[in-house]
N, C-alpha and C positions, 0 to 999 in steps of 0.2 A: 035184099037183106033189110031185115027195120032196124030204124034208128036204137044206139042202146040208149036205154032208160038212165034215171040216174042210180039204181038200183045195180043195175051191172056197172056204172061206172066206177062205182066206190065197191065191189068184188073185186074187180083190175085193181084197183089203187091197194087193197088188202092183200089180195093177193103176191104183187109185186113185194109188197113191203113181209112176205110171210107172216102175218095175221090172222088168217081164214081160220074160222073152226070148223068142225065138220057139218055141219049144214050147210053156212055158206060155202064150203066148199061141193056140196052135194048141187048146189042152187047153181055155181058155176058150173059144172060138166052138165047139167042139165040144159042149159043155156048152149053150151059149146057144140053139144048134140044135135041141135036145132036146124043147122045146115052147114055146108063148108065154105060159105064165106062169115062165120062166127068163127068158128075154128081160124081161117084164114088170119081177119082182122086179129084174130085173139095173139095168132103168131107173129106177127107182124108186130103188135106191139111190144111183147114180151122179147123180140132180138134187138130190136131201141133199145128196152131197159135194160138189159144185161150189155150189150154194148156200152151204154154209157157207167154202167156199175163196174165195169171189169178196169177200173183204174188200177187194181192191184198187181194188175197182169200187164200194164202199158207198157211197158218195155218191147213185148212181142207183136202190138199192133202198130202197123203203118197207118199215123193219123191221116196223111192227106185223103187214101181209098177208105177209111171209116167216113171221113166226114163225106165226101160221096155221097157213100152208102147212105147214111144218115139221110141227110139234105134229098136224094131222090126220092127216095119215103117217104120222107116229111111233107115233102113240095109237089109230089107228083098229081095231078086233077082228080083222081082215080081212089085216091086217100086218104082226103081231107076228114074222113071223119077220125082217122090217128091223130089229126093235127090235134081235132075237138077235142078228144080223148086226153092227149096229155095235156090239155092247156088245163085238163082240170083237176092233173097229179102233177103241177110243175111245183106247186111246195114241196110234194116227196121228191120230185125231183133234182131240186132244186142243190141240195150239199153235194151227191153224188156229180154233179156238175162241175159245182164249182171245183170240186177236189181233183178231176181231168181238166178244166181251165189251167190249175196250178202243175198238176203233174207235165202239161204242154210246155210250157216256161218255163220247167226244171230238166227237160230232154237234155242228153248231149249234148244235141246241134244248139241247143241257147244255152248251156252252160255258162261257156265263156262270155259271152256276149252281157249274161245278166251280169255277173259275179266282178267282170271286170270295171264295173261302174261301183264296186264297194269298197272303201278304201279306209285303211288303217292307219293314227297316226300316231308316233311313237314321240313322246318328251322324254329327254332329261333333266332335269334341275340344274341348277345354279349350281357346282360344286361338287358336282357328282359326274359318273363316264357310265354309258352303259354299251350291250350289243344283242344282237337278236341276228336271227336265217330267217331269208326271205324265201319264199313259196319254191323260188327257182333254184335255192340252194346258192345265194349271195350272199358272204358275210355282211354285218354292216355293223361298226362302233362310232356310238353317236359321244359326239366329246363337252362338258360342259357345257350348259345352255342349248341344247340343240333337238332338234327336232327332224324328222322325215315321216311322210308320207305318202303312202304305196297303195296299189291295188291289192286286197286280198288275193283274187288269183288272178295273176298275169293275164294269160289266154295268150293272144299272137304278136304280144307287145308289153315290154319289160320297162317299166318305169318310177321314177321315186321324184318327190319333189322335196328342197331339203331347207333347210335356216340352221346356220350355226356351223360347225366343225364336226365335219363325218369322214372317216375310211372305210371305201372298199372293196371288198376281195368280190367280184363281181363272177360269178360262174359261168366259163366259156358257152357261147352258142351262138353261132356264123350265122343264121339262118332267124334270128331274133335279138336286134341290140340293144344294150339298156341304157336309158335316156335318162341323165340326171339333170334336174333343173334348178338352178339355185340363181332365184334372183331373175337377173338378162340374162346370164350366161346357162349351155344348155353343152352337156360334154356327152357323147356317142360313145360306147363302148363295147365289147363284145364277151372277154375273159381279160379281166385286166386288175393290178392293183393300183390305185391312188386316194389320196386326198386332197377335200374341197374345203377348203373355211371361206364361209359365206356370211357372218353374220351383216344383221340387218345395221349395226351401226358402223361398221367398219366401211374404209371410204375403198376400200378393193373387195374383190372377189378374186379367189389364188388356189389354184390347183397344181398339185405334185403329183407325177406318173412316178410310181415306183418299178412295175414291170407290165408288160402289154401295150399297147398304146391306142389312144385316144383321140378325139378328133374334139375340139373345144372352140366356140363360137357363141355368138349374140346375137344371130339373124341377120348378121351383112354377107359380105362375101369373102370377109377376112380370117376366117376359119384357122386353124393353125392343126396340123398332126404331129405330136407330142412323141418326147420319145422318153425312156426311161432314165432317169436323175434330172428333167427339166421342168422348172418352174414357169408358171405361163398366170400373171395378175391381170386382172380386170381393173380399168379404174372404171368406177360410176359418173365421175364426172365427165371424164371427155371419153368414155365407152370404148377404149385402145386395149388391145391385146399388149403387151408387152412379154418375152418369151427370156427365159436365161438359165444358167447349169446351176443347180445347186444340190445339197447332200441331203437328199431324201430323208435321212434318218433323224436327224434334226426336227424334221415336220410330223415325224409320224411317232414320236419317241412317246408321246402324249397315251395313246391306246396302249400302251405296256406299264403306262403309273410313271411315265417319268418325265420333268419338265428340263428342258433342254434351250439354253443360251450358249449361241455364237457368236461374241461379238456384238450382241444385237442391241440398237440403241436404246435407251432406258425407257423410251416410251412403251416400247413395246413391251418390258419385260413387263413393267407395271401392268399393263392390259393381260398380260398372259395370268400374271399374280392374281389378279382384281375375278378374272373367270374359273381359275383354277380353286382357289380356294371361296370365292362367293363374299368378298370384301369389295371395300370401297379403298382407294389411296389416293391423298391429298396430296399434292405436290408443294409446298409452300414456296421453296425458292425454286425457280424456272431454271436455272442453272443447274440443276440435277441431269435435266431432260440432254443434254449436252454430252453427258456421260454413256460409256458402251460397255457391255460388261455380258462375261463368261462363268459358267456354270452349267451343272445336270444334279439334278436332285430327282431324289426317288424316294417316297414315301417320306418324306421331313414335314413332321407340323411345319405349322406358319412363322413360329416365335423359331425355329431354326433357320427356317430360310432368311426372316428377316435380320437376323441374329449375323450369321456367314456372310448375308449384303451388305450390313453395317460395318466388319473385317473386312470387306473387300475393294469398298467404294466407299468414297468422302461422304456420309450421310448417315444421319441419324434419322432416328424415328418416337413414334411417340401412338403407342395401342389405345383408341378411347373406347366409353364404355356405350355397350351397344342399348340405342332406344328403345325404352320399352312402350310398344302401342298398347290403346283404349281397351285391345281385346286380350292381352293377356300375352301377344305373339313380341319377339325380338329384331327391330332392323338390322342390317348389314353392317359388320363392325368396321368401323373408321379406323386407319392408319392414316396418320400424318408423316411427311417425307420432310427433312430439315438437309440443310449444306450445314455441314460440321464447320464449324470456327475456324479460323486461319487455313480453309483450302478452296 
């Protein structure tokens, strides 16, 4: 067989790409006529191209026995002038290529694989609650200030990492648990409800099992399995599990719009205040902080709750006005906290 010209090289190259008009398609058969290793080479080449053109149809081909196919062709001693041949259509060839590289990488079998390396991250604002379903069908309400971050899609391992104060309703599955991370502490679950507050300034990390349970740890070996109405805090400082009963609803009252005190010492209500509504509060006399106090408020502006605090506890207050920046935007409005006269 003689070497093809570059005259037939660029017929093949027309050819493939549907080009030809009828001459050069006359010039080819006439060519192909010539003997049957033209013919031969010609078929040879043309099940390459269509091979790798039939991207549209990958689903039905088993790449590993293509690429085979492919590569013995390609590589075999007996051949080499195909090799010549395409090296001199690898421009035309070259998109139909790439678009089976990508269709490879989008199979099934890597779906998960790629997909599970893409991840979503969700904010709330200062002052606001939000919720969203995860891929696996896991509620999840993110609470003031708060954040998580997941895989788009799962694949064979269900995970979120989180900052701030989240519940949630996690959707059973024995056989895939989901791994929440906040901070040190790292809770195991399977079909389970609880809450985690995590913020980053808070000197704990504290999670409540509502129902299901849980298995909650920092990477020693003091791991703790939760049971439903028990509180289990982190401290950051000396990294201790500490475990005890408390009333779930209390902690989760927040994802329903309602702010709930039991008792709770005044530091904290102020922290709850200061997140919940996206203020600042000064404490002026320290002797407040001393104070415990009870309440559940549901949808109450600010000037109520602070209004009903002032009724209920020895303390005044005092709303300043909020700064206004260079750009036009308003700081976080300052309450000031006073000890009323004579208490």
């Amino acid at each position: 067989m003689k070497p093809m010209n570059e005259q037939q090289d660029m017929l093949l190259v027309r050819y493939l790409n549907g080009e030809l008009d009828e001459m050069e398609e006359t010039t080819l058969n006439q060519w192909l006529q010539e003997s049957d290793e033209n013919r031969q080479l010609f078929m040879e080449i043309k099940k390459t191209w269509e091979t790798i053109s039939a991207f549209e149809k990958m689903k039905t081909i088993n790449e590993k026995q293509a690429f085979h196919k492919i590569s013995h062709r390609l590589f075999d001693d007996n051949r080499q002038k195909i090799l010549r041949t395409l090296r001199k259509i690898a421009a035309v060839l070259f998109l139909p290529l790439l678009i089976v590289s990508a269709w490879y990488y989008l199979t099934e079998q890597n779906k998960s694989r790629l997909l599970s390396s893409v991840y979503q991250t969700i904010h709330t604002p200062a002052g606001m609650r939000s919720s969203l379903v995860l891929a696996d069908g896991t509620k999840v309400w993110l609470n003031s200030g708060s954040s998580i971050r997941y895989p788009v899609y799962p694949g064979s391992s269900r995970k979120a990492d989180i900052e701030g104060e989240v519940f949630f309703e996690v959707k059973k599955d024995e056989s895939r648990p989901f791994i929440v991370s906040a901070g040190d502490v790292k809770i195991e679950v399977t079909g389970t409800s609880f809450n985690c507050k995590a913020y980053p300034d808070d000197q704990t990390i504290s999670t409540v099992l509502v129902e299901g349970s849980v298995k909650i740890g920092h990477g020693g070996t003091n791991d703790i399995r939760m049971q439903p109405g028990e509180l289990v805090e982190y401290s950051k400082a000396d990294r201790n599990l500490v475990r005890t009963v408390t009333d779930p609803e209390k902690h989760i009252a927040w994802k329903s719009g309602k702010l709930v005190f039991r008792d709770d010492p005044m530091d904290e209500v102020i922290e709850k205040l200061e997140r919940w509504y996206n203020i600042d509060i000064q404490v002026v006399d320290k002797q407040i902080l001393q104070y415990a106090y009870t309440a559940t408020f549901e949808n109450e502006t600010l000037d109520q709750v602070l209004s009903f605090l002032e009724l209920s506890a020895p303390i005044s207050y005092i709303i300043g006005e909020r700064e206004r920046h260079p750009d036009g935007t308003f700081g976080r409005q300052t309450i000031k906290i006073y000890k009323k006269n004579g208490n």
